[in-house]
PyMOL Python script that loads the backbone (N, CA, C, O; Angstrom):
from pymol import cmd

cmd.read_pdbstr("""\
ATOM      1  N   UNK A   1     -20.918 -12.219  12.160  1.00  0.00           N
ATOM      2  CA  UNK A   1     -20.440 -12.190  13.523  1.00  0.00           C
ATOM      3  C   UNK A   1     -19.049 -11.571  13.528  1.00  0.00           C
ATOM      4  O   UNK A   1     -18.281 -11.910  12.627  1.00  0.00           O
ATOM      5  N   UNK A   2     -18.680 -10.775  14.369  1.00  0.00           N
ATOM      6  CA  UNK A   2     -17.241  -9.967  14.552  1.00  0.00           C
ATOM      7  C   UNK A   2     -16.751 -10.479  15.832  1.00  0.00           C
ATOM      8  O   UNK A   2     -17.370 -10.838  16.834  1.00  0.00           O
ATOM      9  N   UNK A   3     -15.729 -10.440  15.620  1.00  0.00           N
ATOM     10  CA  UNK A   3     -15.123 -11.570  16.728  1.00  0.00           C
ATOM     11  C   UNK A   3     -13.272 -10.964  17.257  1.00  0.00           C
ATOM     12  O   UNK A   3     -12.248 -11.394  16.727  1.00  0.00           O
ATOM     13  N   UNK A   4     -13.306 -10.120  18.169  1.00  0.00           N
ATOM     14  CA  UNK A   4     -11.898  -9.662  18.728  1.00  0.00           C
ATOM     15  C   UNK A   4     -11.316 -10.819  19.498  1.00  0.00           C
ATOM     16  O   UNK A   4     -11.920 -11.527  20.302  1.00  0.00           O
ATOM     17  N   UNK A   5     -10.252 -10.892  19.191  1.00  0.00           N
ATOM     18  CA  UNK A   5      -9.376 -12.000  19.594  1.00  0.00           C
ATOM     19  C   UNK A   5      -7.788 -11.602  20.346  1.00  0.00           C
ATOM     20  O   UNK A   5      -6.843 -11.158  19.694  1.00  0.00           O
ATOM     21  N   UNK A   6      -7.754 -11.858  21.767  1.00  0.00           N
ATOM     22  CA  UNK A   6      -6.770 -11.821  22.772  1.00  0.00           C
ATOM     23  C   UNK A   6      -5.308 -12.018  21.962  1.00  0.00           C
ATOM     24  O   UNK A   6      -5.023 -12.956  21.218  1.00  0.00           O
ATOM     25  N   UNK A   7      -4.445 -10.843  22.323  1.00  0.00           N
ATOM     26  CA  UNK A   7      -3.194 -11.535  22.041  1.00  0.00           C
ATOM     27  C   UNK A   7      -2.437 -10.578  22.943  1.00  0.00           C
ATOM     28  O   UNK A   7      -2.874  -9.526  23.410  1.00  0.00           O
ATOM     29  N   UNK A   8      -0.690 -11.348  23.192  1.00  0.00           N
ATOM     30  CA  UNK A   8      -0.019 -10.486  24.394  1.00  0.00           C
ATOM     31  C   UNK A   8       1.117 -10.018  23.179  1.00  0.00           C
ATOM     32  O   UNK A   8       1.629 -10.846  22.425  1.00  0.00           O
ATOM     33  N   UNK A   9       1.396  -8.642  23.130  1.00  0.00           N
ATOM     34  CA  UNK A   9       2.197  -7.910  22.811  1.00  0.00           C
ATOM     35  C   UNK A   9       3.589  -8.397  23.048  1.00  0.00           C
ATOM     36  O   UNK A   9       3.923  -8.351  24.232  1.00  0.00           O
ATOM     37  N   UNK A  10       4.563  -8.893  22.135  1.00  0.00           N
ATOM     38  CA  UNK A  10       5.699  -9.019  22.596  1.00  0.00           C
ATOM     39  C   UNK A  10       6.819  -8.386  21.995  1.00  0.00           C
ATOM     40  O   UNK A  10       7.964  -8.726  22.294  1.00  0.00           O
ATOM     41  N   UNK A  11       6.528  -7.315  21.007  1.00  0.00           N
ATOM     42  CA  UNK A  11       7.253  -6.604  20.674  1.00  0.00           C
ATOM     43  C   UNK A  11       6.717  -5.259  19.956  1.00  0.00           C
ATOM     44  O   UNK A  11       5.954  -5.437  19.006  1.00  0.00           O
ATOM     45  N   UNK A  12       7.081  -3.761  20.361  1.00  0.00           N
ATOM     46  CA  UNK A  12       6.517  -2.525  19.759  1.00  0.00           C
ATOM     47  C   UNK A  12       7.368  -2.309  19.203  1.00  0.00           C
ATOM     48  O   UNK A  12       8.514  -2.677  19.462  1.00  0.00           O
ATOM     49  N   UNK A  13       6.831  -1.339  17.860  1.00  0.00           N
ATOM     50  CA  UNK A  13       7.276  -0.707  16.756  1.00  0.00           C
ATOM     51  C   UNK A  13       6.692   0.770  17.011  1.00  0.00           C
ATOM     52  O   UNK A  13       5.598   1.136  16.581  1.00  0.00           O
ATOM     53  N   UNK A  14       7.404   1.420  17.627  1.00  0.00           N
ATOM     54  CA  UNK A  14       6.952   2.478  17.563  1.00  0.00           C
ATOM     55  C   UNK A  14       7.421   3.936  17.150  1.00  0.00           C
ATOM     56  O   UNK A  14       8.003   4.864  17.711  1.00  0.00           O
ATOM     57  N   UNK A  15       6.704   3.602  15.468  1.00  0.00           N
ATOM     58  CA  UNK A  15       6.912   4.668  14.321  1.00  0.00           C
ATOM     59  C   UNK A  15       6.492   6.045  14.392  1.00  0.00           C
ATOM     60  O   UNK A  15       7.091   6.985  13.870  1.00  0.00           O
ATOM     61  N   UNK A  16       5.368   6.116  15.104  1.00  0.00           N
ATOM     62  CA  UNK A  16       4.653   7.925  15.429  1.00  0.00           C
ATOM     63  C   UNK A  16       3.291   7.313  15.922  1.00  0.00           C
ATOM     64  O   UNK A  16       3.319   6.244  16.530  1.00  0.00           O
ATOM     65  N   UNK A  17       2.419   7.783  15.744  1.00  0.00           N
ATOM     66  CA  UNK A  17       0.767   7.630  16.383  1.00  0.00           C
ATOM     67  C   UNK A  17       0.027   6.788  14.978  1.00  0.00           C
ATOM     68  O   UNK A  17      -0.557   5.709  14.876  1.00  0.00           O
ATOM     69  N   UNK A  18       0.216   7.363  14.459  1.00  0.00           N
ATOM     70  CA  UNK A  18      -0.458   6.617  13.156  1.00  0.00           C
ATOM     71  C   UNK A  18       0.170   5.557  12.610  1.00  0.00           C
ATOM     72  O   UNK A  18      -0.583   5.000  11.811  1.00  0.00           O
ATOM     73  N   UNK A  19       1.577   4.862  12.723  1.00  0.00           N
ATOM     74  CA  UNK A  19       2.138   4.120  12.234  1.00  0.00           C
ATOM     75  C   UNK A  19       2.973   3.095  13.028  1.00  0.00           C
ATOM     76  O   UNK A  19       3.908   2.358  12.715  1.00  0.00           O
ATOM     77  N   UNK A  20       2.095   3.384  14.504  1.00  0.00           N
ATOM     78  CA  UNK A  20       3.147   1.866  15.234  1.00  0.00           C
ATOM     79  C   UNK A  20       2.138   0.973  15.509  1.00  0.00           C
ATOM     80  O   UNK A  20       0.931   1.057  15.739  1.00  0.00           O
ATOM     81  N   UNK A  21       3.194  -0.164  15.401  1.00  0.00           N
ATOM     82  CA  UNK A  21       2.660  -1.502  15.221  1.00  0.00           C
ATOM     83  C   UNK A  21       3.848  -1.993  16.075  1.00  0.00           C
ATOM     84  O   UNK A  21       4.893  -1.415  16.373  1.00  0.00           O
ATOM     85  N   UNK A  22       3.286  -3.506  16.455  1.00  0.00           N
ATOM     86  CA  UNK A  22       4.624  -4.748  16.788  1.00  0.00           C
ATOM     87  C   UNK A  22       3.717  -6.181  16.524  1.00  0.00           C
ATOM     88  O   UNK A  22       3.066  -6.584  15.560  1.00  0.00           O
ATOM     89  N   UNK A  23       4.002  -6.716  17.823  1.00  0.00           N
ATOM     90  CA  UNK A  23       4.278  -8.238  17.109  1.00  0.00           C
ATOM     91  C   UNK A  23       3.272  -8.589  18.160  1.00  0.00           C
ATOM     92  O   UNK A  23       3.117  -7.864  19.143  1.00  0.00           O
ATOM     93  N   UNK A  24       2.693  -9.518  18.001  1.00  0.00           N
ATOM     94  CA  UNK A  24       1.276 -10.053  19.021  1.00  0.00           C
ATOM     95  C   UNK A  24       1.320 -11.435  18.879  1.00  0.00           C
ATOM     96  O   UNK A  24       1.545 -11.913  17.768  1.00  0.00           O
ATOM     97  N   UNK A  25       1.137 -12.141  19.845  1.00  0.00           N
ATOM     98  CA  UNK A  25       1.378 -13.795  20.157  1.00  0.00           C
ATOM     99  C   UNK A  25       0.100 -14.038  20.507  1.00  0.00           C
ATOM    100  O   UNK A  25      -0.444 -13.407  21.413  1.00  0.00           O
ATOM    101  N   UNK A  26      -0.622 -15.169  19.682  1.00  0.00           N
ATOM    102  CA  UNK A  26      -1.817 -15.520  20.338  1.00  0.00           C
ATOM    103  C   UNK A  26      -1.890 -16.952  20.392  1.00  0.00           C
ATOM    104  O   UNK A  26      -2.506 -17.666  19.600  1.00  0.00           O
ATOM    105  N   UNK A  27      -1.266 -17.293  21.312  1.00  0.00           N
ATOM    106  CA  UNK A  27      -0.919 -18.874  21.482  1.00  0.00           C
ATOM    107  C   UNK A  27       0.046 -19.338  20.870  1.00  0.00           C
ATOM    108  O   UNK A  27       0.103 -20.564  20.777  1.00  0.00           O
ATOM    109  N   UNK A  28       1.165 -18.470  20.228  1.00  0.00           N
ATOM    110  CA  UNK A  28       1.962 -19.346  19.565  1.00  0.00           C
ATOM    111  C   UNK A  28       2.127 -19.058  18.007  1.00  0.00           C
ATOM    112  O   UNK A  28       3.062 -19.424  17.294  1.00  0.00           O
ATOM    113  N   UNK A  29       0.936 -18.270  17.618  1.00  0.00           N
ATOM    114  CA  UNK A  29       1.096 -17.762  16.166  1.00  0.00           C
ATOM    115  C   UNK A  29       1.186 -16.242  16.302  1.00  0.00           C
ATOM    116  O   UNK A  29       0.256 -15.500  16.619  1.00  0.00           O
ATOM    117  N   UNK A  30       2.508 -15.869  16.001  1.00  0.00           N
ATOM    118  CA  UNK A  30       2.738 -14.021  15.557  1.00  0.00           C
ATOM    119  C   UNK A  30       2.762 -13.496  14.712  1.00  0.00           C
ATOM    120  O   UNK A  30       3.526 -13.628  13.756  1.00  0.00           O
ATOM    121  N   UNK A  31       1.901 -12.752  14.872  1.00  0.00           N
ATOM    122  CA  UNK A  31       1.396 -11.697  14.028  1.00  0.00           C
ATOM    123  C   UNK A  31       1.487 -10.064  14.259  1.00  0.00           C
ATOM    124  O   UNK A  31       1.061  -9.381  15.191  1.00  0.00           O
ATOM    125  N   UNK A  32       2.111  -9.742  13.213  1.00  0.00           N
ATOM    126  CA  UNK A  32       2.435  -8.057  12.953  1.00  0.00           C
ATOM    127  C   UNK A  32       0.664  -7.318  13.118  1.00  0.00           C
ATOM    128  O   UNK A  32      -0.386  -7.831  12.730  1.00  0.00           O
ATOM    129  N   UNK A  33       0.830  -6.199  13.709  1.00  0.00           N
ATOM    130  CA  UNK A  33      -0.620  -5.934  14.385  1.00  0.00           C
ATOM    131  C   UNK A  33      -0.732  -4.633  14.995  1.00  0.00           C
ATOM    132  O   UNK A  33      -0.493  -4.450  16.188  1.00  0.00           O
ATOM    133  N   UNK A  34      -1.228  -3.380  13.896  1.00  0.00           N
ATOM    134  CA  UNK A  34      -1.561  -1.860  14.167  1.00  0.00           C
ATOM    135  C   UNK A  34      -1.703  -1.829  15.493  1.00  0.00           C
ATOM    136  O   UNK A  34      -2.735  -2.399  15.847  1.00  0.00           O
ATOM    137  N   UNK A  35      -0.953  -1.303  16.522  1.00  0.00           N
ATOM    138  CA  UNK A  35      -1.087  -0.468  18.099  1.00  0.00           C
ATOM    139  C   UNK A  35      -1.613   0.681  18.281  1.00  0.00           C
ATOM    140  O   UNK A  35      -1.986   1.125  19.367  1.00  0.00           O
ATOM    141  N   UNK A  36      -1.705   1.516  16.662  1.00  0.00           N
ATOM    142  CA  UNK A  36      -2.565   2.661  17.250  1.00  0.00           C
ATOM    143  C   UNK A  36      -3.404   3.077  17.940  1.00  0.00           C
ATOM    144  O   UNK A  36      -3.359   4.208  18.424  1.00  0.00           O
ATOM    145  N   UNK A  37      -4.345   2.252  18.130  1.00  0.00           N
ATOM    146  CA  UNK A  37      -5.591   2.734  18.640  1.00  0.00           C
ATOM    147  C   UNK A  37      -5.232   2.576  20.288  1.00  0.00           C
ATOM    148  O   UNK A  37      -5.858   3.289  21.073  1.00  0.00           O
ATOM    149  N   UNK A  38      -4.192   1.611  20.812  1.00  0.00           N
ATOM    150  CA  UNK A  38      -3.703   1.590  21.845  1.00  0.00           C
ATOM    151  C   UNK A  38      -2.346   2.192  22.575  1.00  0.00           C
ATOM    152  O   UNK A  38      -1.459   1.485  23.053  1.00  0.00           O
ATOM    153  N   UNK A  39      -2.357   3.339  22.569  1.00  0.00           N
ATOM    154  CA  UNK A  39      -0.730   4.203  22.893  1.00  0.00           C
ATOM    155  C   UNK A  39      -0.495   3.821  24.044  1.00  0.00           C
ATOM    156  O   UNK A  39       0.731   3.857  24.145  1.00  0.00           O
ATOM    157  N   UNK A  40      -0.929   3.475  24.980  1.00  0.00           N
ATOM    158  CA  UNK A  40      -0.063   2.840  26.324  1.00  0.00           C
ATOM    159  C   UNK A  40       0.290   1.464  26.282  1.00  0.00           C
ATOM    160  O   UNK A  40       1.204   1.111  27.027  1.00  0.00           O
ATOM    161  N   UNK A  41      -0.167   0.762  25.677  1.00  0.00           N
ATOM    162  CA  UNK A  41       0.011  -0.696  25.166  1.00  0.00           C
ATOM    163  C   UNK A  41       1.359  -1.456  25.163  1.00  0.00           C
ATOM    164  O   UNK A  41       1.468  -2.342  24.315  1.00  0.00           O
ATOM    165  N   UNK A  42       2.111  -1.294  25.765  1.00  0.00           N
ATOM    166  CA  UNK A  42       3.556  -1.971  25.709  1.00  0.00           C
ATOM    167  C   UNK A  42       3.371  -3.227  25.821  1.00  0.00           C
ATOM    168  O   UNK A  42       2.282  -3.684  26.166  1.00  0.00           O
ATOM    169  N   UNK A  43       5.135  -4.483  25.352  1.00  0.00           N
ATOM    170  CA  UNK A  43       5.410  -5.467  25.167  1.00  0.00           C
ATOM    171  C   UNK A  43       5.141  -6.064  26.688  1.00  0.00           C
ATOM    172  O   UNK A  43       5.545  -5.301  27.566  1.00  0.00           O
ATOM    173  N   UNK A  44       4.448  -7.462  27.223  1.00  0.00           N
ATOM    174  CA  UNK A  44       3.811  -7.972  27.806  1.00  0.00           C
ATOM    175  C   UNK A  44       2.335  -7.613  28.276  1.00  0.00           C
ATOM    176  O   UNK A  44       1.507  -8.302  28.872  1.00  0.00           O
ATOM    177  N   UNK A  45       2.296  -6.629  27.926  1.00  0.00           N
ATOM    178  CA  UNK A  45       0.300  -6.229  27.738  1.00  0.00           C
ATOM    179  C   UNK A  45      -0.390  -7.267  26.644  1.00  0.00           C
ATOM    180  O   UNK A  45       0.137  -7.587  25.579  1.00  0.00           O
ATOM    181  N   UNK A  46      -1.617  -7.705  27.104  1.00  0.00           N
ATOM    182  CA  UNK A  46      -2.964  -8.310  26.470  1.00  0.00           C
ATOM    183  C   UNK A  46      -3.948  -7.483  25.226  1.00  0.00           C
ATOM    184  O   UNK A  46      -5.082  -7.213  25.624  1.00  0.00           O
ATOM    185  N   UNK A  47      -3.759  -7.233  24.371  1.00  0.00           N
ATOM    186  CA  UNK A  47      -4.726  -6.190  23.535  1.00  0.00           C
ATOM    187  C   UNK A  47      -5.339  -6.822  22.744  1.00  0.00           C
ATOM    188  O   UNK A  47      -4.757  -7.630  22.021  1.00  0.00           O
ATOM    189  N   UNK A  48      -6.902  -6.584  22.663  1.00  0.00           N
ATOM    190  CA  UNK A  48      -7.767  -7.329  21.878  1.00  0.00           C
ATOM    191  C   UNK A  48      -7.789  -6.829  20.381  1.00  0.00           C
ATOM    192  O   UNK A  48      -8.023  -5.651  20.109  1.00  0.00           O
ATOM    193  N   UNK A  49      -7.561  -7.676  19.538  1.00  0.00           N
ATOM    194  CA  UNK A  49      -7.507  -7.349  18.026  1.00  0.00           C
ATOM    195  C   UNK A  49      -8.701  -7.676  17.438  1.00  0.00           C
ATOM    196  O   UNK A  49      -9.362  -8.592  17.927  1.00  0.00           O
ATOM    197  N   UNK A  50      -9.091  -7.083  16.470  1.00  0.00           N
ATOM    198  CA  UNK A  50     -10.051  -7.223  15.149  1.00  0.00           C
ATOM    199  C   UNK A  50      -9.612  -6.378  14.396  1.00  0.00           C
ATOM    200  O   UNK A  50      -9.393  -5.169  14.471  1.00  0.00           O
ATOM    201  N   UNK A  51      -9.419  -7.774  13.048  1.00  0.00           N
ATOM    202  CA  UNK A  51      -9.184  -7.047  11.778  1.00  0.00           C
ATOM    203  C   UNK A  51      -7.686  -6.166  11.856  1.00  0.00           C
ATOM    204  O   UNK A  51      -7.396  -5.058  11.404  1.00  0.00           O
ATOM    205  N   UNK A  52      -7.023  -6.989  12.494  1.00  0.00           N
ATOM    206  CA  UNK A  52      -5.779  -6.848  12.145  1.00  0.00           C
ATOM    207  C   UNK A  52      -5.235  -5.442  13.169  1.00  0.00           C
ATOM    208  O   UNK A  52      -4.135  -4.924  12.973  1.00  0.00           O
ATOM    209  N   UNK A  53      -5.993  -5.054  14.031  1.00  0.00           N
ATOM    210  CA  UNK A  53      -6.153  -3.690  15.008  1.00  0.00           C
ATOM    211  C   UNK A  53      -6.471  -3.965  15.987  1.00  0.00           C
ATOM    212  O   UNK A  53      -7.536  -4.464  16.350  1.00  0.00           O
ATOM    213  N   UNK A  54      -4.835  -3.430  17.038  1.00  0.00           N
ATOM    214  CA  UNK A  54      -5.583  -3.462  18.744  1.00  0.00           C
ATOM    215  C   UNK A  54      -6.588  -2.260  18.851  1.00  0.00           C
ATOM    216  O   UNK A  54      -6.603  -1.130  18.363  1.00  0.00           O
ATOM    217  N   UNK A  55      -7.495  -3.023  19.760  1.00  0.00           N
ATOM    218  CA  UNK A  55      -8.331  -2.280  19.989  1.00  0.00           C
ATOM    219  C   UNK A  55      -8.684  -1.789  21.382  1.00  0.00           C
ATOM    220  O   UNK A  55      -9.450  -0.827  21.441  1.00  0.00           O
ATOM    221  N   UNK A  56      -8.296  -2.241  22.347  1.00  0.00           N
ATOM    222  CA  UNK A  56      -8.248  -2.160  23.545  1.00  0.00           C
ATOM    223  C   UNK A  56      -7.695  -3.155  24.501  1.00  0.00           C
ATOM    224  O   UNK A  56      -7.877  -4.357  24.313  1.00  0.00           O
ATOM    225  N   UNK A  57      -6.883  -2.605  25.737  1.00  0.00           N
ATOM    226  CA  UNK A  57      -6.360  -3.485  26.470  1.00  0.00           C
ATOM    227  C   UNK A  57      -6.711  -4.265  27.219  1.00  0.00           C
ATOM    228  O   UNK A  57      -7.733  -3.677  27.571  1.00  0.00           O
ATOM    229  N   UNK A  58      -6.710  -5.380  27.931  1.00  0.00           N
ATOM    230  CA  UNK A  58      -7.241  -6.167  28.625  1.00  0.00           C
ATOM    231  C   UNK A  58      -6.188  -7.030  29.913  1.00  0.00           C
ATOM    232  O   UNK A  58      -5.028  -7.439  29.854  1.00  0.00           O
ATOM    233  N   UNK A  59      -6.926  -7.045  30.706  1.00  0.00           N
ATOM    234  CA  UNK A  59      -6.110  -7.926  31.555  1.00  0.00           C
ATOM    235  C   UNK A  59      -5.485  -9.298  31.558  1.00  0.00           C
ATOM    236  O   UNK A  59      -6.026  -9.527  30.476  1.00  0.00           O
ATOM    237  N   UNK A  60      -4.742 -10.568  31.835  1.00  0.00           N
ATOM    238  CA  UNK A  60      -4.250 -11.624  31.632  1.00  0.00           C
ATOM    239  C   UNK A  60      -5.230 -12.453  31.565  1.00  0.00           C
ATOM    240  O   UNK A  60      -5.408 -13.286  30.676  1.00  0.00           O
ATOM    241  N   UNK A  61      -6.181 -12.168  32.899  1.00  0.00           N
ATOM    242  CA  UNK A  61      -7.066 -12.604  33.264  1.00  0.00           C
ATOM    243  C   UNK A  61      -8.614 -13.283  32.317  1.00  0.00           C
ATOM    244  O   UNK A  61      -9.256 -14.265  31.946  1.00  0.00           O
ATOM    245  N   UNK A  62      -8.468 -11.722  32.363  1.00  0.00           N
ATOM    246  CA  UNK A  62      -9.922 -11.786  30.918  1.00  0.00           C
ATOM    247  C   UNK A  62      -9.073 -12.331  29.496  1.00  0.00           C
ATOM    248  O   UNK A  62      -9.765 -13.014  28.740  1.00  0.00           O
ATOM    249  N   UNK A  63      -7.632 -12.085  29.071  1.00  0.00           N
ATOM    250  CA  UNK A  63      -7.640 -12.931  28.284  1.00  0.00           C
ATOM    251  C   UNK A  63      -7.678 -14.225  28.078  1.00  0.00           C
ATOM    252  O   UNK A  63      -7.790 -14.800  26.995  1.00  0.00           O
ATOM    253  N   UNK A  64      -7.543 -14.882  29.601  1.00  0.00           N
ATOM    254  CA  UNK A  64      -7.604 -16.311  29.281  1.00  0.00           C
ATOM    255  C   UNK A  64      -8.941 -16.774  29.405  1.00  0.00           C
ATOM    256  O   UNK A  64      -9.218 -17.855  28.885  1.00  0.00           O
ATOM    257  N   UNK A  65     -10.068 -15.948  30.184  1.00  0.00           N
ATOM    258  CA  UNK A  65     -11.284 -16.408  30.105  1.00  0.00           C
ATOM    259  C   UNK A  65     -11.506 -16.316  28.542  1.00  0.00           C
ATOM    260  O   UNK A  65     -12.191 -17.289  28.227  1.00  0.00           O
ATOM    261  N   UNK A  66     -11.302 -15.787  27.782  1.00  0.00           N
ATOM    262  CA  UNK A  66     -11.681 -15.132  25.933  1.00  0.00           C
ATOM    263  C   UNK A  66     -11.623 -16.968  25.437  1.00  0.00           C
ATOM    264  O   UNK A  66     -12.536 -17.710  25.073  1.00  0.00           O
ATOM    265  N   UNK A  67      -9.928 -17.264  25.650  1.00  0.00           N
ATOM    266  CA  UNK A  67      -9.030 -18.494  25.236  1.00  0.00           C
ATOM    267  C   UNK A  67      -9.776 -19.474  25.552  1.00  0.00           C
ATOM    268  O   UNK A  67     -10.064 -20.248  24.639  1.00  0.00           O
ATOM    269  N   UNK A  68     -10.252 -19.714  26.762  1.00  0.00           N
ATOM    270  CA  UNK A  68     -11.015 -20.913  27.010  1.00  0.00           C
ATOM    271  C   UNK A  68     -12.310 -20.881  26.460  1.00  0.00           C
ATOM    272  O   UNK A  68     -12.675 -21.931  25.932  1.00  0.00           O
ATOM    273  N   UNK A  69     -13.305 -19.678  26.453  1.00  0.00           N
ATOM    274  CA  UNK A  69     -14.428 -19.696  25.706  1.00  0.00           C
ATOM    275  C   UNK A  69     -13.782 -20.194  23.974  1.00  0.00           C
ATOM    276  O   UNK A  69     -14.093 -21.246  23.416  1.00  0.00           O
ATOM    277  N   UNK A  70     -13.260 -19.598  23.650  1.00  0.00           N
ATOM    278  CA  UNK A  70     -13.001 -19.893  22.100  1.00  0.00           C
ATOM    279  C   UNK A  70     -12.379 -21.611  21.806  1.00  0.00           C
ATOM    280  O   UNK A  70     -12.441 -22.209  20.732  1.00  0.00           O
ATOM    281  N   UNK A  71     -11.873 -22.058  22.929  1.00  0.00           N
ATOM    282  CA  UNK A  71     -11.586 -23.333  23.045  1.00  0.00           C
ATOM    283  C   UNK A  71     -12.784 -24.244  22.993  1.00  0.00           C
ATOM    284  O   UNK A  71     -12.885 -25.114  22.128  1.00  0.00           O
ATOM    285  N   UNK A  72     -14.036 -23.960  24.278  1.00  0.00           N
ATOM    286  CA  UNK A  72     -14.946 -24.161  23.954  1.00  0.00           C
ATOM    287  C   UNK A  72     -16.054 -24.384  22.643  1.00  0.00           C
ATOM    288  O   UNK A  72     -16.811 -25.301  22.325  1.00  0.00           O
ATOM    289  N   UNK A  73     -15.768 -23.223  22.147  1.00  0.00           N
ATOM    290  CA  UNK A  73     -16.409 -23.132  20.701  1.00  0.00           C
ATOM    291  C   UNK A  73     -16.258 -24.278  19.845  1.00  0.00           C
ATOM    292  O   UNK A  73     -16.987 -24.946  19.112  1.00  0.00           O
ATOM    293  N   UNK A  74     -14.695 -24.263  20.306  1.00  0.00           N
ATOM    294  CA  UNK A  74     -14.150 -24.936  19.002  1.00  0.00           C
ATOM    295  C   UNK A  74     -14.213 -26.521  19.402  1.00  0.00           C
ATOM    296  O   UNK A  74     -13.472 -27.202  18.693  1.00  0.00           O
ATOM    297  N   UNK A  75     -14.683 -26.987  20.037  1.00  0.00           N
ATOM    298  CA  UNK A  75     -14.837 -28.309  20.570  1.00  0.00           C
ATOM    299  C   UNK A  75     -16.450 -28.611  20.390  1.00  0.00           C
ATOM    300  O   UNK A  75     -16.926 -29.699  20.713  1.00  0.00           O
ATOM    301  N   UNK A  76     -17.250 -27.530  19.837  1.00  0.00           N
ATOM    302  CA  UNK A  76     -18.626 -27.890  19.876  1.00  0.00           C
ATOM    303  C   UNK A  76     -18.894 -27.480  18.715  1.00  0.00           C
ATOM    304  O   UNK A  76     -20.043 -27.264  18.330  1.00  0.00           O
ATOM    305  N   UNK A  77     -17.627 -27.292  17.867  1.00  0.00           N
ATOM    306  CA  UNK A  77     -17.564 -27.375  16.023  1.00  0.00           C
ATOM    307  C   UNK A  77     -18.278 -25.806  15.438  1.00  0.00           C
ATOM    308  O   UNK A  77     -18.265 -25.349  14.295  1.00  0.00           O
ATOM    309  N   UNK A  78     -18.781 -25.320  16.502  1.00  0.00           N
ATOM    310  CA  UNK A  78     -19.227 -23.617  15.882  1.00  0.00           C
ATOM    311  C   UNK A  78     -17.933 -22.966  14.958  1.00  0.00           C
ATOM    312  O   UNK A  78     -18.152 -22.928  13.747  1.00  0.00           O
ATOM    313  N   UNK A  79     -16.632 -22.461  15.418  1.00  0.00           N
ATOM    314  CA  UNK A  79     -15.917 -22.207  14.780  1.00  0.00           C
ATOM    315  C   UNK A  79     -15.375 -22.939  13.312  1.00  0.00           C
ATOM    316  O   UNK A  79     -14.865 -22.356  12.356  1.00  0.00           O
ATOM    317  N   UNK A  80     -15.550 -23.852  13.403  1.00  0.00           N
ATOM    318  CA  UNK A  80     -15.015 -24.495  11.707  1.00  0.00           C
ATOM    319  C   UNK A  80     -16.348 -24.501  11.155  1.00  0.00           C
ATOM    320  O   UNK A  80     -16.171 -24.306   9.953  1.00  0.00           O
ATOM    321  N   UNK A  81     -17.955 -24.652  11.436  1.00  0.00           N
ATOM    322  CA  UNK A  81     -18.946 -24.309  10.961  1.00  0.00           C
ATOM    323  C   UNK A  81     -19.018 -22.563  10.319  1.00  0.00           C
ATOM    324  O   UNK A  81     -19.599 -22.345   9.257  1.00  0.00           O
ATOM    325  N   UNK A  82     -18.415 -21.528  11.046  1.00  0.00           N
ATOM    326  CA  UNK A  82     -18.034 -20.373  10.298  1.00  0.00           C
ATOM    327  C   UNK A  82     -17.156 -20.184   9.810  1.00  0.00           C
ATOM    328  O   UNK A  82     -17.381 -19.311   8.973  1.00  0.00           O
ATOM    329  N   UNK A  83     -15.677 -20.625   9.782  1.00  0.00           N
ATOM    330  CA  UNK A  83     -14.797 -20.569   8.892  1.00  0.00           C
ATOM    331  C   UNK A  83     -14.844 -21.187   7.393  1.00  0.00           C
ATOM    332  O   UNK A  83     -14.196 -20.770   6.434  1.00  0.00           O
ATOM    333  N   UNK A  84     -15.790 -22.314   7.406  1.00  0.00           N
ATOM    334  CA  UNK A  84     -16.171 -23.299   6.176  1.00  0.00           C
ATOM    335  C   UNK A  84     -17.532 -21.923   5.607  1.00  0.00           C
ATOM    336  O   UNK A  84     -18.450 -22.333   4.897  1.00  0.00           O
ATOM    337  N   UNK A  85     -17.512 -20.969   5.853  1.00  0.00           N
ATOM    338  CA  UNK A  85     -18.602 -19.997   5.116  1.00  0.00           C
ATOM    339  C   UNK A  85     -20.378 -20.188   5.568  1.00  0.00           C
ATOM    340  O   UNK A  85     -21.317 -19.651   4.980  1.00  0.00           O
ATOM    341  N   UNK A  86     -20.439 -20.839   6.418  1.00  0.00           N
ATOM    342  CA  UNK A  86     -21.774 -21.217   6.490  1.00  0.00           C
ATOM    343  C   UNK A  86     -22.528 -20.430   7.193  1.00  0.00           C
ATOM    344  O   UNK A  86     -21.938 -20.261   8.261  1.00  0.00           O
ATOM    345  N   UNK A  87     -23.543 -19.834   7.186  1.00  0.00           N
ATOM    346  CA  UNK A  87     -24.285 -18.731   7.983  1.00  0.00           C
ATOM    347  C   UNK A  87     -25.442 -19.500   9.135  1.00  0.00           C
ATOM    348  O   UNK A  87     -26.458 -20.158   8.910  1.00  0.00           O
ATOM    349  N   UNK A  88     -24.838 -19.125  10.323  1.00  0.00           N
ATOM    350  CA  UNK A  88     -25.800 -19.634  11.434  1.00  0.00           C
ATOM    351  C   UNK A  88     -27.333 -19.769  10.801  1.00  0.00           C
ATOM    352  O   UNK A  88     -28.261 -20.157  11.509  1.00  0.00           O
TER     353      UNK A  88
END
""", "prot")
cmd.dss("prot")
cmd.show_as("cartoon", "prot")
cmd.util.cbc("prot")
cmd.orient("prot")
């Protein structure tokens, strides 16, 4: 299962096209996080990551619907059932 995960941009690094990155908040844990693939993407924008890469932007909106589904998940034990390695 591949799984992109909401975070809001709160700081760009922007080195050239191939080499900017900044800082991405996803509830509270920041993480350094490739912007390439997103060049309009500035600090208070939503960009969905996988694998360590924004991948496209998203609204506040849809990120908090993402947050509450994954909240969900995680209250009905699916998520620590795949993090512990176990295959649906």
């Amino acid at each position: 299962m591949c799984l992109a995960v909401p975070g809001k941009i709160i700081r760009v690094d922007d080195d050239g096209p191939f080499s900017r990155a900044g800082k991405v908040d996803f509830g509270g844990v920041v993480r350094e996080v490739n912007l390439a693939l997103v060049p309009d993407a500035a600090a208070g924008d939503y960009v969905l990551i996988h694998v360590g890469m924004a991948i496209s932007k998203i609204d506040e909106e849809e990120a908090a619907r993402v947050f509450e589904m994954l909240r969900e998940m995680e209250e009905l034990g699916e998520v620590e059932e795949f993090g512990e390695g176990r295959k649906p």
